[in-house]
C-alpha positions as a Markdown table, in Angstrom:
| # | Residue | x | y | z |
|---|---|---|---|---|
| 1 | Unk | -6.1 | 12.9 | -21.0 |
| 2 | Unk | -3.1 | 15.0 | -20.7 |
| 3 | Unk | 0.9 | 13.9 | -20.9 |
| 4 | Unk | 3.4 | 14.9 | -17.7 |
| 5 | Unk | 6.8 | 14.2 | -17.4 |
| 6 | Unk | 7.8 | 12.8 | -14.1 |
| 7 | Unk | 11.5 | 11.8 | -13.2 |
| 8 | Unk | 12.3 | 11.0 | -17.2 |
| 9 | Unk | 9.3 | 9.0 | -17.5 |
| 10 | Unk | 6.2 | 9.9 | -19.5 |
| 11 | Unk | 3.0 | 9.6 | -18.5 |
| 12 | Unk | -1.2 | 10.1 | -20.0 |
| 13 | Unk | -2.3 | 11.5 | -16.6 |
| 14 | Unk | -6.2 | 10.5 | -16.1 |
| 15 | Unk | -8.6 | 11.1 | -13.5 |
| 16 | Unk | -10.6 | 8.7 | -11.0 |
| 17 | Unk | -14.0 | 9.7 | -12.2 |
| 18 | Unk | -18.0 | 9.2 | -12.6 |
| 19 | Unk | -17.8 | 11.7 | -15.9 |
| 20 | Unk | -17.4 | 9.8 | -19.5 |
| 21 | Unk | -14.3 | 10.6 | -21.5 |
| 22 | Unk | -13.6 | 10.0 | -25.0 |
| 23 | Unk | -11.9 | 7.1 | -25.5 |
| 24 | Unk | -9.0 | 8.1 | -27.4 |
| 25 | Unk | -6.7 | 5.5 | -26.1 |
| 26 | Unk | -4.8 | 3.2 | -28.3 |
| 27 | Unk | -6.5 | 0.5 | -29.8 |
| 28 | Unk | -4.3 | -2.4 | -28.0 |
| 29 | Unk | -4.3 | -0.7 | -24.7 |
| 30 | Unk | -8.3 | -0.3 | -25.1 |
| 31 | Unk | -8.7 | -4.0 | -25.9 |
| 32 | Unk | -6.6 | -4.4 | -23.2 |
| 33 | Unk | -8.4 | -2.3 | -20.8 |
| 34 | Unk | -12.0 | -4.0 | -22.0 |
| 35 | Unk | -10.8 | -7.3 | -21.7 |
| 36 | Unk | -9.9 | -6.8 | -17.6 |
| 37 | Unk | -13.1 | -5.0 | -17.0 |
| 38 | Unk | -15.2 | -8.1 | -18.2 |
| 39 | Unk | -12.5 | -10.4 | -16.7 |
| 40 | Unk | -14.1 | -12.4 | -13.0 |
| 41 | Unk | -10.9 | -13.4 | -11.6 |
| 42 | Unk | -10.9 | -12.3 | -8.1 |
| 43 | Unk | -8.2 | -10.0 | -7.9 |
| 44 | Unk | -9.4 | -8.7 | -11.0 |
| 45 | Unk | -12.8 | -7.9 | -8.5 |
| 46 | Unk | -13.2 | -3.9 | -10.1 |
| 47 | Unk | -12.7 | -2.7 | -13.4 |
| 48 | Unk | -10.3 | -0.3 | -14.6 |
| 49 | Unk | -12.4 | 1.4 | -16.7 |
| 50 | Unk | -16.2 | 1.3 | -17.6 |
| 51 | Unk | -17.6 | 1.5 | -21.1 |
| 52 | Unk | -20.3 | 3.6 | -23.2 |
| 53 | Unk | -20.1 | 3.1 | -26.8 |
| 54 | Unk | -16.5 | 5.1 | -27.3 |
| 55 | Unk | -16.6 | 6.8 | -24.1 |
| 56 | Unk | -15.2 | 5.6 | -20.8 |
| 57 | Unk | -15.3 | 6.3 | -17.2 |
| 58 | Unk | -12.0 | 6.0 | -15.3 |
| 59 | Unk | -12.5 | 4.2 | -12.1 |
| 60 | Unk | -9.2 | 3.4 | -10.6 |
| 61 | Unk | -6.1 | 5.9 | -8.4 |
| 62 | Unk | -2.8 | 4.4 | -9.1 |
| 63 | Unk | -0.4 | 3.6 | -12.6 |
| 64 | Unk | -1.1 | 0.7 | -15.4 |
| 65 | Unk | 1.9 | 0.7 | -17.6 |
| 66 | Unk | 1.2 | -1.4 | -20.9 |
| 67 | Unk | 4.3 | -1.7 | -24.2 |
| 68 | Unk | 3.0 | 1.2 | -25.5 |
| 69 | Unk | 1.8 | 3.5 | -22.6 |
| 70 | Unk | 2.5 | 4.7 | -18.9 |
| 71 | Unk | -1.1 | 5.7 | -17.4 |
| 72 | Unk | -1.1 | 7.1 | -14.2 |
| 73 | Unk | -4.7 | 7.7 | -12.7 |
| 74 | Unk | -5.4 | 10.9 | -10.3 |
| 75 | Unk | -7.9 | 10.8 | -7.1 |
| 76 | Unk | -11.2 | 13.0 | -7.7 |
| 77 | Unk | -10.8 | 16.5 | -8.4 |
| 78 | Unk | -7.1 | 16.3 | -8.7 |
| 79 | Unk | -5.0 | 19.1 | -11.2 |
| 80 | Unk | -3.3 | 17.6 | -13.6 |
| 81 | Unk | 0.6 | 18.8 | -13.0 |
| 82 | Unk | 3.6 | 17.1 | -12.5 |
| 83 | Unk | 3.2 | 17.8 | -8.3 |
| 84 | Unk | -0.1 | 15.4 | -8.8 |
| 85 | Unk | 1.9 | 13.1 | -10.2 |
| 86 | Unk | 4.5 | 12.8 | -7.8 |
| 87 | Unk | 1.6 | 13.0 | -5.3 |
| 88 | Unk | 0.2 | 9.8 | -6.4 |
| 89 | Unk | 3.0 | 7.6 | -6.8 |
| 90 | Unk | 4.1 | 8.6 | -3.3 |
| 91 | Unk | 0.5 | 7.4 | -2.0 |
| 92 | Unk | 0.9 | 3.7 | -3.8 |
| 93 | Unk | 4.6 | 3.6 | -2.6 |
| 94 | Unk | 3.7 | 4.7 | 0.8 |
| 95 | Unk | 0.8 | 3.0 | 1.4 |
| 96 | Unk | 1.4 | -0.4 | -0.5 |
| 97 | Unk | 0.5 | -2.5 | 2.6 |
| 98 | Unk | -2.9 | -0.8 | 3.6 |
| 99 | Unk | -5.5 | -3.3 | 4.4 |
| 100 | Unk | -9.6 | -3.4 | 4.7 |
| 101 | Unk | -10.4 | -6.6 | 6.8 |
| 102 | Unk | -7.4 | -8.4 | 6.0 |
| 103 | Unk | -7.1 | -7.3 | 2.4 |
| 104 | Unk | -4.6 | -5.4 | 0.4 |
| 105 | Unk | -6.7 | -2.5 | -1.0 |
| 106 | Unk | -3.8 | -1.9 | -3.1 |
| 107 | Unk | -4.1 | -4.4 | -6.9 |
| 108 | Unk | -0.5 | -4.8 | -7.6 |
| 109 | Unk | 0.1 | -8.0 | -10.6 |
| 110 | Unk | 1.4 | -8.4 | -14.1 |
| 111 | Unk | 0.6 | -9.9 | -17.4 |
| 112 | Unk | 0.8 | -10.3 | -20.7 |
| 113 | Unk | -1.1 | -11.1 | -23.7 |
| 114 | Unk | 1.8 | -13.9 | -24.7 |
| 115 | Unk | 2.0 | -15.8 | -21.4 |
| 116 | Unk | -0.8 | -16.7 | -18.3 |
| 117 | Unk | -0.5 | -14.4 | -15.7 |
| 118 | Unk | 2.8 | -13.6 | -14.2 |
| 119 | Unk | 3.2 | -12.5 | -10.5 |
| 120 | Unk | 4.5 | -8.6 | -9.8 |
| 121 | Unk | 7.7 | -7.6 | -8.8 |
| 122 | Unk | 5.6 | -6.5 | -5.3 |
| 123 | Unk | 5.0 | -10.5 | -5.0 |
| 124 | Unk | 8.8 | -11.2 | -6.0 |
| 125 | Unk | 10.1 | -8.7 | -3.4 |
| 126 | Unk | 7.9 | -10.0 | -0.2 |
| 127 | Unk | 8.8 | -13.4 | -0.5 |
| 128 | Unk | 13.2 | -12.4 | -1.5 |
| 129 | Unk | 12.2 | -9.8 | 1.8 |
| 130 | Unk | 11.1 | -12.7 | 3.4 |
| 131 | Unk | 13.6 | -15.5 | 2.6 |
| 132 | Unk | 16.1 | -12.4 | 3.7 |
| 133 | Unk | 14.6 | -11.5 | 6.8 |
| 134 | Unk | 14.7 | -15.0 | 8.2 |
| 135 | Unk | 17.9 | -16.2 | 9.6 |
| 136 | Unk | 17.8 | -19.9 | 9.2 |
| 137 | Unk | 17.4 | -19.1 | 5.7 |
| 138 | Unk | 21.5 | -18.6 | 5.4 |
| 139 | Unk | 21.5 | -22.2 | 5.4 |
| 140 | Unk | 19.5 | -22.2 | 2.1 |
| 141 | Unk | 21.6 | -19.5 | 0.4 |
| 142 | Unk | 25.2 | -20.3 | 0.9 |
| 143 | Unk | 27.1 | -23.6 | -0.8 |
| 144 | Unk | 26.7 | -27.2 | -0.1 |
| 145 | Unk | 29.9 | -28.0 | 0.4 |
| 146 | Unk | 32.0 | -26.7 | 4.1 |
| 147 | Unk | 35.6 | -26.4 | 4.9 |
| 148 | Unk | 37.2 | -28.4 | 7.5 |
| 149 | Unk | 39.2 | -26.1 | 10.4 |
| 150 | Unk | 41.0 | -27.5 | 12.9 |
| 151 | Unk | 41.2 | -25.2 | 15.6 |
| 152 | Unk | 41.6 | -25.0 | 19.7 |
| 153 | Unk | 38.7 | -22.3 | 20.0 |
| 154 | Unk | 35.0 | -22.1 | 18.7 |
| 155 | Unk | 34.2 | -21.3 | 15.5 |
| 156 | Unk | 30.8 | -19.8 | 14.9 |
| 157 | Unk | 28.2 | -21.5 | 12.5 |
| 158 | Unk | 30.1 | -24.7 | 12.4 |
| 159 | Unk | 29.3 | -28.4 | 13.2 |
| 160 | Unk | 31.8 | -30.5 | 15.0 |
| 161 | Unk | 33.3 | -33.8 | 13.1 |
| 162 | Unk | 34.1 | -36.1 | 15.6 |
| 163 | Unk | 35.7 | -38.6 | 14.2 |
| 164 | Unk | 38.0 | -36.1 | 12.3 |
| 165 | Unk | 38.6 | -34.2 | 15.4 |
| 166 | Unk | 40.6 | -37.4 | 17.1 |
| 167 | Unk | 42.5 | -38.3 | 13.9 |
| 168 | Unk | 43.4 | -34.2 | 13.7 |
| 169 | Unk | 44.8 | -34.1 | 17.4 |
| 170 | Unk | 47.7 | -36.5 | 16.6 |
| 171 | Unk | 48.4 | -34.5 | 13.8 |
| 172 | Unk | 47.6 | -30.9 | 15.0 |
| 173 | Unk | 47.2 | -31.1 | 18.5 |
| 174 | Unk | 44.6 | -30.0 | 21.1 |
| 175 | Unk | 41.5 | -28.3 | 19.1 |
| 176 | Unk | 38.3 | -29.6 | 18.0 |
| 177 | Unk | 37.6 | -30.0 | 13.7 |
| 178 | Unk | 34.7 | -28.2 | 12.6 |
| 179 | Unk | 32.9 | -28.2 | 9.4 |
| 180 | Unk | 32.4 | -24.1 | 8.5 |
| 181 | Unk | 30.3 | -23.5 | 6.1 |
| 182 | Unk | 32.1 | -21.2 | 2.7 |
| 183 | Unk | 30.6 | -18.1 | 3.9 |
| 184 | Unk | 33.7 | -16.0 | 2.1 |
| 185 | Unk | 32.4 | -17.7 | -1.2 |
| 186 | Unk | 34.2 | -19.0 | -4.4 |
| 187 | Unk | 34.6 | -18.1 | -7.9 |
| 188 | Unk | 31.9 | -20.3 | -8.8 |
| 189 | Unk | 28.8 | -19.2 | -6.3 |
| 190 | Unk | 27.6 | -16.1 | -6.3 |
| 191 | Unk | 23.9 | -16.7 | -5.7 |
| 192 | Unk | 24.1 | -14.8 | -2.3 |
| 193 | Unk | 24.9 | -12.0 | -5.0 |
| 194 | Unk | 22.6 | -12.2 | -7.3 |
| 195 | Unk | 20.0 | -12.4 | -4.5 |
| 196 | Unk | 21.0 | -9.4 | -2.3 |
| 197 | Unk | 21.7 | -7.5 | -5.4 |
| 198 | Unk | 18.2 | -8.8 | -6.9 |
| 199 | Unk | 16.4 | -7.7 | -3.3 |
| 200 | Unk | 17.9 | -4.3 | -3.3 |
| 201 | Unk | 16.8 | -3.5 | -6.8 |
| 202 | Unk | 13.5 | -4.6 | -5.8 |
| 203 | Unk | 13.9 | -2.5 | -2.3 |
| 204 | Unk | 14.3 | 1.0 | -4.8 |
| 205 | Unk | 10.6 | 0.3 | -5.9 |
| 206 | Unk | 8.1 | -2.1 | -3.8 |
| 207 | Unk | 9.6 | -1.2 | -0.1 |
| 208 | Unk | 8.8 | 0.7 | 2.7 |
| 209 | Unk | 11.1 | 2.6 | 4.9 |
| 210 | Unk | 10.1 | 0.1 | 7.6 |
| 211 | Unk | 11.6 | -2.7 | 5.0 |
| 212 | Unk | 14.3 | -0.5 | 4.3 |
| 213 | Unk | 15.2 | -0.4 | 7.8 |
| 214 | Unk | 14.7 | -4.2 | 8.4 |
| 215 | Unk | 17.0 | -5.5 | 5.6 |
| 216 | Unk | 19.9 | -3.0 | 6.3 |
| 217 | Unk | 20.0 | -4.1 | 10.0 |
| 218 | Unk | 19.8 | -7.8 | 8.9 |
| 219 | Unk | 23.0 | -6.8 | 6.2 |
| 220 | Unk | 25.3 | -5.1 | 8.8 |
| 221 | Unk | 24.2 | -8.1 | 11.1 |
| 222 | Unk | 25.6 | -10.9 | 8.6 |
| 223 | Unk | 28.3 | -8.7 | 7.8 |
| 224 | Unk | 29.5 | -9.2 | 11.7 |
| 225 | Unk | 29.2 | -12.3 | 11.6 |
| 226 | Unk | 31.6 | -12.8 | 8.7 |
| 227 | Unk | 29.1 | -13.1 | 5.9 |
| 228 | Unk | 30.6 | -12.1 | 2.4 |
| 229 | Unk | 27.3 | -10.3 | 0.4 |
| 230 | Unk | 28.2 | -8.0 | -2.5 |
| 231 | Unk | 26.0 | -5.8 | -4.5 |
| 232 | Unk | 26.7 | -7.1 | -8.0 |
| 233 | Unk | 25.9 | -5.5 | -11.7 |
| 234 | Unk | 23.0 | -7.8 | -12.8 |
| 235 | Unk | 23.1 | -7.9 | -16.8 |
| 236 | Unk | 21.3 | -10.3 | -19.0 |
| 237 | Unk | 22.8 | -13.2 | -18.1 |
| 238 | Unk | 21.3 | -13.7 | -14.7 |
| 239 | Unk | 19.6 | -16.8 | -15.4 |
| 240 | Unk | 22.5 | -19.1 | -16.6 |
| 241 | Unk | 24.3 | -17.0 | -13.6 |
| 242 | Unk | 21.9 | -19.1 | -11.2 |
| 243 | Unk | 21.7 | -22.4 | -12.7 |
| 244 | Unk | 25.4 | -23.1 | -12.7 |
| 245 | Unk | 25.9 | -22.8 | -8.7 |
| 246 | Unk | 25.9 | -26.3 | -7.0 |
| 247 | Unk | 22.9 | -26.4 | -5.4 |
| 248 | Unk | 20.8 | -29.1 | -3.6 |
| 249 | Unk | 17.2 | -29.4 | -3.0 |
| 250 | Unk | 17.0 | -27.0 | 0.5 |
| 251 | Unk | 18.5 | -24.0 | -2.3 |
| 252 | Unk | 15.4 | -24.5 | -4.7 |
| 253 | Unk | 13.2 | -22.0 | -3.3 |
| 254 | Unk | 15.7 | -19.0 | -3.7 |
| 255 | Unk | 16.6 | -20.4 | -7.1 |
| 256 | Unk | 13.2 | -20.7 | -8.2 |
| 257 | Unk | 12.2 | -17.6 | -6.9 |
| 258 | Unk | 15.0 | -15.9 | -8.6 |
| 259 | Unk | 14.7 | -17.5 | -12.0 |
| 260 | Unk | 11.0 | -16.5 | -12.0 |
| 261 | Unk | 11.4 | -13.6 | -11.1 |
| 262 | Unk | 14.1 | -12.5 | -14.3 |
| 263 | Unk | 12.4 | -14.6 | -16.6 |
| 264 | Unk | 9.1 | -12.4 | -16.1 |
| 265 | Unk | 11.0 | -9.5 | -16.0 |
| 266 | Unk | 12.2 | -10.0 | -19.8 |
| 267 | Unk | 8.6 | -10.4 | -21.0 |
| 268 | Unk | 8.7 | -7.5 | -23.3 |
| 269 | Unk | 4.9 | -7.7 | -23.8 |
| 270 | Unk | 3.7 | -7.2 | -20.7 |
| 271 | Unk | 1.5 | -5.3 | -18.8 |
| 272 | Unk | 1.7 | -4.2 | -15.1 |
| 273 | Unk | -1.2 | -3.2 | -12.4 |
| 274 | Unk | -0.4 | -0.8 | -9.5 |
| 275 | Unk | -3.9 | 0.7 | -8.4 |
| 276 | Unk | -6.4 | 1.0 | -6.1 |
| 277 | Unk | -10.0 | 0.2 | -8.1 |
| 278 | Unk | -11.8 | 3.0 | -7.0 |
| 279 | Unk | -13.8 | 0.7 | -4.7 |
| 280 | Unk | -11.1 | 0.3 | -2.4 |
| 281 | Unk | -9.8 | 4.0 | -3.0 |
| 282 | Unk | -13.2 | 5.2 | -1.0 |
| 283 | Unk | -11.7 | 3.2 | 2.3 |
| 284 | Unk | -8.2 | 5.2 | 1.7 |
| 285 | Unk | -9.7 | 8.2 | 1.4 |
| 286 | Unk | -11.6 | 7.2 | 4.7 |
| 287 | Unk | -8.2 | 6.2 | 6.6 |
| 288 | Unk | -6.1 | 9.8 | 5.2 |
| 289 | Unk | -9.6 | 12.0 | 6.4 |
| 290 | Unk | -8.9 | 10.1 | 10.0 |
| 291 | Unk | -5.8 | 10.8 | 9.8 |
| 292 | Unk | -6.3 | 14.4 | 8.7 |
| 293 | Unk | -9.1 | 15.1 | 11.2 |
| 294 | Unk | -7.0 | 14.0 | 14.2 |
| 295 | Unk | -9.9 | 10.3 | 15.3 |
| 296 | Unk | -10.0 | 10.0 | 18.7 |
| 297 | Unk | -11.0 | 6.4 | 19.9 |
| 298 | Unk | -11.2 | 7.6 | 23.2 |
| 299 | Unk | -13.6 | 10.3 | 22.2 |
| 300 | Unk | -15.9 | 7.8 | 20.4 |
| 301 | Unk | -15.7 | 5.6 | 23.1 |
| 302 | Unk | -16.9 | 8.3 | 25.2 |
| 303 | Unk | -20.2 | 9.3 | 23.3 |
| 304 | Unk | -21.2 | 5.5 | 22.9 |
| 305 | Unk | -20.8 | 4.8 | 26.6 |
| 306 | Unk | -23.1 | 8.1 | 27.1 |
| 307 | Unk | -26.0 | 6.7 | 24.5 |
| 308 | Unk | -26.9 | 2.9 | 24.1 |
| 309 | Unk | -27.1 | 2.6 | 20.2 |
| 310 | Unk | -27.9 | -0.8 | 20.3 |
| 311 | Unk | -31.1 | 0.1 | 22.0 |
| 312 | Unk | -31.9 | 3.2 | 21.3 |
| 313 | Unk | -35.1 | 3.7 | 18.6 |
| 314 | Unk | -36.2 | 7.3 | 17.4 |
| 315 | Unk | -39.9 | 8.1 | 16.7 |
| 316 | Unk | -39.8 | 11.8 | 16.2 |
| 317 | Unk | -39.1 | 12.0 | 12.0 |
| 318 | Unk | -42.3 | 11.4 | 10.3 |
| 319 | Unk | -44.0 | 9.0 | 12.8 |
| 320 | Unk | -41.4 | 6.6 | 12.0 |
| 321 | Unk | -39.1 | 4.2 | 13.8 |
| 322 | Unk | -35.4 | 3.7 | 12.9 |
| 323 | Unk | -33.4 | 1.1 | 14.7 |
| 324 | Unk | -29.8 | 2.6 | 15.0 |
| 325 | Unk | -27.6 | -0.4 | 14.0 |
| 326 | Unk | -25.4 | 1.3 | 11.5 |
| 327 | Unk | -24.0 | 4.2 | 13.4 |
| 328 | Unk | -21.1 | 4.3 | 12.2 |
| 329 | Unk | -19.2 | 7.8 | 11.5 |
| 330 | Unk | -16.3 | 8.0 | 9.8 |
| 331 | Unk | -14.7 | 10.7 | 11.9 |
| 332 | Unk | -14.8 | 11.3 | 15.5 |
| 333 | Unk | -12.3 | 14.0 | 15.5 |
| 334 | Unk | -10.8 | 15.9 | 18.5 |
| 335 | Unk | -8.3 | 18.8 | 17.9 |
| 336 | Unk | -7.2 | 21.9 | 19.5 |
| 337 | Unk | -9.9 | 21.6 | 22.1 |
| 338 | Unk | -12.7 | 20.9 | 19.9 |
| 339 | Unk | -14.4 | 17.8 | 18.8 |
| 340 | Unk | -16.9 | 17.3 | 16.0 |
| 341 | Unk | -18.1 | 14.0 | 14.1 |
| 342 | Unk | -18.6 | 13.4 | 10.5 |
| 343 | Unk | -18.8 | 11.1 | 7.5 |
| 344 | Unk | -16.5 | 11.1 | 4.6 |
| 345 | Unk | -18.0 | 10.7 | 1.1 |
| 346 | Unk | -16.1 | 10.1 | -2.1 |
| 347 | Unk | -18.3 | 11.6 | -4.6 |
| 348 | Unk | -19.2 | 14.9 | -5.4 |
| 349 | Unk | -22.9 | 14.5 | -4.6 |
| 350 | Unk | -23.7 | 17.8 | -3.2 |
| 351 | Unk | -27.4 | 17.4 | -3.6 |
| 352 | Unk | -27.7 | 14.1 | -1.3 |
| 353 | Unk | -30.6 | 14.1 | 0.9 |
| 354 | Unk | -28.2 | 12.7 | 3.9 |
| 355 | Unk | -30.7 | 11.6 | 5.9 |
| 356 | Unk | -28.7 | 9.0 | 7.9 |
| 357 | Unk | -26.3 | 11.8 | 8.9 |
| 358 | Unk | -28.8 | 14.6 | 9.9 |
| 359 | Unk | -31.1 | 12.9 | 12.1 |
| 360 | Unk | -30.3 | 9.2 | 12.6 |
| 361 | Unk | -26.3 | 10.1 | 13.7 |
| 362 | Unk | -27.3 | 13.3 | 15.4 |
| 363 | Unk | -30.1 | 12.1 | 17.6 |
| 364 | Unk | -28.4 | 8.6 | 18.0 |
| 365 | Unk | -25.2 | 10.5 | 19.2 |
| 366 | Unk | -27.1 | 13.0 | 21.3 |
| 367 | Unk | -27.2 | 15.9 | 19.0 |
| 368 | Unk | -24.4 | 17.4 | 20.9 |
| 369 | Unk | -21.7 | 18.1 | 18.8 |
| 370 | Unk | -21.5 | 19.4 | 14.9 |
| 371 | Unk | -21.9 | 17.2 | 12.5 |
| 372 | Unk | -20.4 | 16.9 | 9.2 |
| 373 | Unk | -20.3 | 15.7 | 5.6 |
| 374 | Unk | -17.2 | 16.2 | 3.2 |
| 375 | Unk | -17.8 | 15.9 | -0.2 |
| 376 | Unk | -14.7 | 16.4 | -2.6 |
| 377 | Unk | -14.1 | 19.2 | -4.5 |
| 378 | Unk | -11.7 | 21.0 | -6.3 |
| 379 | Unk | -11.4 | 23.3 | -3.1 |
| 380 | Unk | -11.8 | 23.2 | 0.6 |
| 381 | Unk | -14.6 | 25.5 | 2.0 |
| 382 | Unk | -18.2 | 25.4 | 3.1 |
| 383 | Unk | -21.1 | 24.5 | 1.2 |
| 384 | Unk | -24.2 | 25.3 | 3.3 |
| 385 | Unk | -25.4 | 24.4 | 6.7 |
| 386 | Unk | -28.6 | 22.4 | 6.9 |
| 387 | Unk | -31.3 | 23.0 | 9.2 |
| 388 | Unk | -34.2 | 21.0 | 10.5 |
| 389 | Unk | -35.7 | 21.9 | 13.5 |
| 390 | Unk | -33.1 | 21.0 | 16.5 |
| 391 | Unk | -31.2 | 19.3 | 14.0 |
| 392 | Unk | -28.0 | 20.9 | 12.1 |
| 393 | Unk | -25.4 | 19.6 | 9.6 |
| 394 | Unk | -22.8 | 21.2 | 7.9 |
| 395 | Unk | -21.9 | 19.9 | 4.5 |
| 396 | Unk | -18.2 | 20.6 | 3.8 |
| 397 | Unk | -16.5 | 20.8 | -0.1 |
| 398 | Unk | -12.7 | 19.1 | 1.0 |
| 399 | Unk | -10.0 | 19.3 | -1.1 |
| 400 | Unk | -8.5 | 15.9 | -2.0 |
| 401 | Unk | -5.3 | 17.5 | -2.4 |
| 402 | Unk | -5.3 | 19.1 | 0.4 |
| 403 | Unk | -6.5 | 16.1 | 2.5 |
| 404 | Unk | -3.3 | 14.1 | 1.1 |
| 405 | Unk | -0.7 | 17.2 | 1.3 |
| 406 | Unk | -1.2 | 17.0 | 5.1 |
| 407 | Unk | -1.1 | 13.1 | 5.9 |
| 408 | Unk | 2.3 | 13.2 | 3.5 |
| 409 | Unk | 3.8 | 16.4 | 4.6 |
| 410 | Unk | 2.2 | 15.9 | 8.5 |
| 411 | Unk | 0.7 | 19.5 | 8.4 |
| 412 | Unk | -2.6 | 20.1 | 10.1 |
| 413 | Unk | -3.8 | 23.1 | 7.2 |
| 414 | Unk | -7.2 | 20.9 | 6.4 |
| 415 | Unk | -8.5 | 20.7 | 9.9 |
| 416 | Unk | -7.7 | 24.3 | 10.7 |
| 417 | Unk | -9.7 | 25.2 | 8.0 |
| 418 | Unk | -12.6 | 23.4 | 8.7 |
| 419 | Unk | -12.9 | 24.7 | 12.5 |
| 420 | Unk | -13.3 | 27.9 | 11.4 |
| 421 | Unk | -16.4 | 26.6 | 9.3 |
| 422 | Unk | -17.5 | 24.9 | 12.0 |
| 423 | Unk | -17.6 | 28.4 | 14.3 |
| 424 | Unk | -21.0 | 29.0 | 12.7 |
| 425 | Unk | -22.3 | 25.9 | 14.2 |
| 426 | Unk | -24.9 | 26.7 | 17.0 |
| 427 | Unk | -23.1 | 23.4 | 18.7 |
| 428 | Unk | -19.3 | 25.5 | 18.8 |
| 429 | Unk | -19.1 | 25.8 | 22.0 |
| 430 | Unk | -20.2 | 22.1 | 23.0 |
| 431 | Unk | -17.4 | 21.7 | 21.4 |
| 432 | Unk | -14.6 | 22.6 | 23.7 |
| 433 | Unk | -12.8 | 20.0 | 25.7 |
């Protein structure tokens, strides 16, 4: 465990690892810690750590913040410098909405040893986002009461009295009354405020560029159409600051929302989950290497229209027979002319006997193109080539690091490196397109 400062915060940087560290973490975090690994709550499905006697084995990627400590949690292999770091929290910021069969593979809650569990700020800002992003929802967060205009053109976002309107015209003449709703506001209702202001402080931390996008065009939209919306200063106050607005029943989700949301926030004792359990890190990893090795559907598509997996049975390895019903590559990568397929593993396994990969994948996929294993490491380069007979797989160290510097910066270094690897393969030149 080692302390970096990132952006005026400090952090005890760990590593997601199988190796046992001391535990030399404080004594309330470590209760804290042993107490969510033997928790069964669902989304409490992986534990942070796992326990030895007084060692541990880190087994999340991603930031636990308790009262005493910020924790931030490296992938495999990773340095430990402030670049990491910042490396890190741009993956969990970035990539806050990735899914696995419908399931956030990102953990994102709060608690505290005081109170039951209290939701995240990531739950407080999708359903404010949502509220926002919904139009019909302006009739939720502006005042009860409307002001009556009497005028000969339409107004927008009005209703029309009509019994007003013919008692007006004697008075007035020609025009229709409308009842507008107070969209410039009053002294005494600001909750519009508080809940723009509330969003956008949320937006700084939990959002997306997409939701940064979304909400800005949604503000310049309602300013157009006359709405008043303000960022405000929130201070300590907030809560009384929402209760004395006149309300009625169709405001009580934004208020509710609202007031939950600040009175979690002053829970001093509290502790907060942003990870992914290293479970679910394996299927990130999985999703940057497709990224990083260029996937091709249309390649894959290609090699299973040219062999019928479904049917296809081997008998040449040891007199056995294998029914191919799991062949499922990580990678079918296409780049620069070249193709090559391979599997993804998120351990550092060297040693693996990889049967599945050498013969099942290769003579399932027609033992046409080179096939690969990535292992990470501290470094990207070659490990050794394994031979069998026809049969040929390379086994690749890959650079975590490196892997993630290209899907955030959008560089192609990673898969560069690896074709040149892969000019050793006695399959190279099956590889052209």
């Amino acid at each position: 465990m080692k302390d970096i400062q990132w952006k005026n915060k400090n952090y005890k940087v760990l590593i997601d690892s199988e190796e046992e560290l001391q535990s030399d973490f404080l004594q309330a975090d470590l209760d804290f810690m042993r107490k969510n690994s033997e928790d069964s709550l669902s989304k409490r499905q992986f534990p942070l750590v796992e326990f030895n006697g007084d060692k541990v084995k880190i087994k999340f990627v991603g930031e636990f913040i308790t009262p005493n400590t910020n924790f931030i949690s490296l992938p495999k292999n990773f340095k430990v410098n402030e670049k990491n770091v910042d490396l890190t929290i741009q993956i969990l910021n970035k990539y806050k909405d990735l899914k696995k069969d419908g399931n956030l593979l990102l953990s994102n809650f709060s608690f505290s040893y005081d109170k039951n569990d209290i939701e995240s700020d990531m739950f407080f800002f999708k359903k404010l986002k949502e509220f926002f992003l919904d139009y019909i929802t302006y009739e939720f967060i502006y005042p009860k009461k409307r002001i009556e205009v009497h005028s000969p053109r339409a107004i927008k976002n009005s209703k029309i009295d009509i019994v007003k309107t013919e008692r007006e015209i004697g008075r007035k003449g020609p025009g229709i009354t409308y009842k507008v709703k107070d969209i410039k506001n009053s002294g005494k209702w600001n909750l519009d405020d508080i809940y723009f202001s509330t969003l956008m402080n949320l937006l700084n931390d939990c959002g997306s560029e997409k939701d940064c996008e979304k909400i800005n065009n949604m503000f310049r939209f309602l300013k157009d159409e006359g709405y008043d919306i303000n960022l405000i200063k929130i201070d300590d106050d907030v809560i009384n600051q929402i209760k004395i607005c006149e309300t009625e029943i169709k405001h009580y989700p934004i208020v509710n929302t609202l007031v939950k949301y600040y009175e979690a926030k002053s829970v001093s004792n509290k502790f907060t989950i942003k990870v992914f359990y290293t479970k679910n890190f394996e299927y990130v990893w999985e999703f940057f290497s497709r990224i990083v090795f260029k996937y091709s559907e249309s390649f894959k598509k290609r090699i299973f229209e040219e062999v019928d997996i479904q049917n296809l049975t081997i008998t040449d390895i040891n007199d056995d027979i294998t029914e191919h019903n799991d062949i499922r590559p990580d990678v079918f990568s296409d780049y620069d002319g070249h193709r090559f397929i391979g599997d993804c593993k998120y351990y550092r396994n060297l040693e693996g006997d990889f049967y599945k990969e050498m013969y099942e994948y290769n003579i399932a996929l027609g033992n046409k193109y080179p096939m690969v294993i990535f292992v990470p490491s501290m470094k990207t380069q070659r490990s050794y080539i394994r031979k069998r007979s026809i049969y040929e797989l390379f086994v690749v160290k890959i650079s975590i690091q490196d892997v993630i510097e290209d899907v955030m910066n959008n560089t192609d270094n990673v898969i560069k490196s690896v074709h040149k690897m892969l000019e050793a393969s006695e399959r190279w030149e099956n590889t052209s397109v």
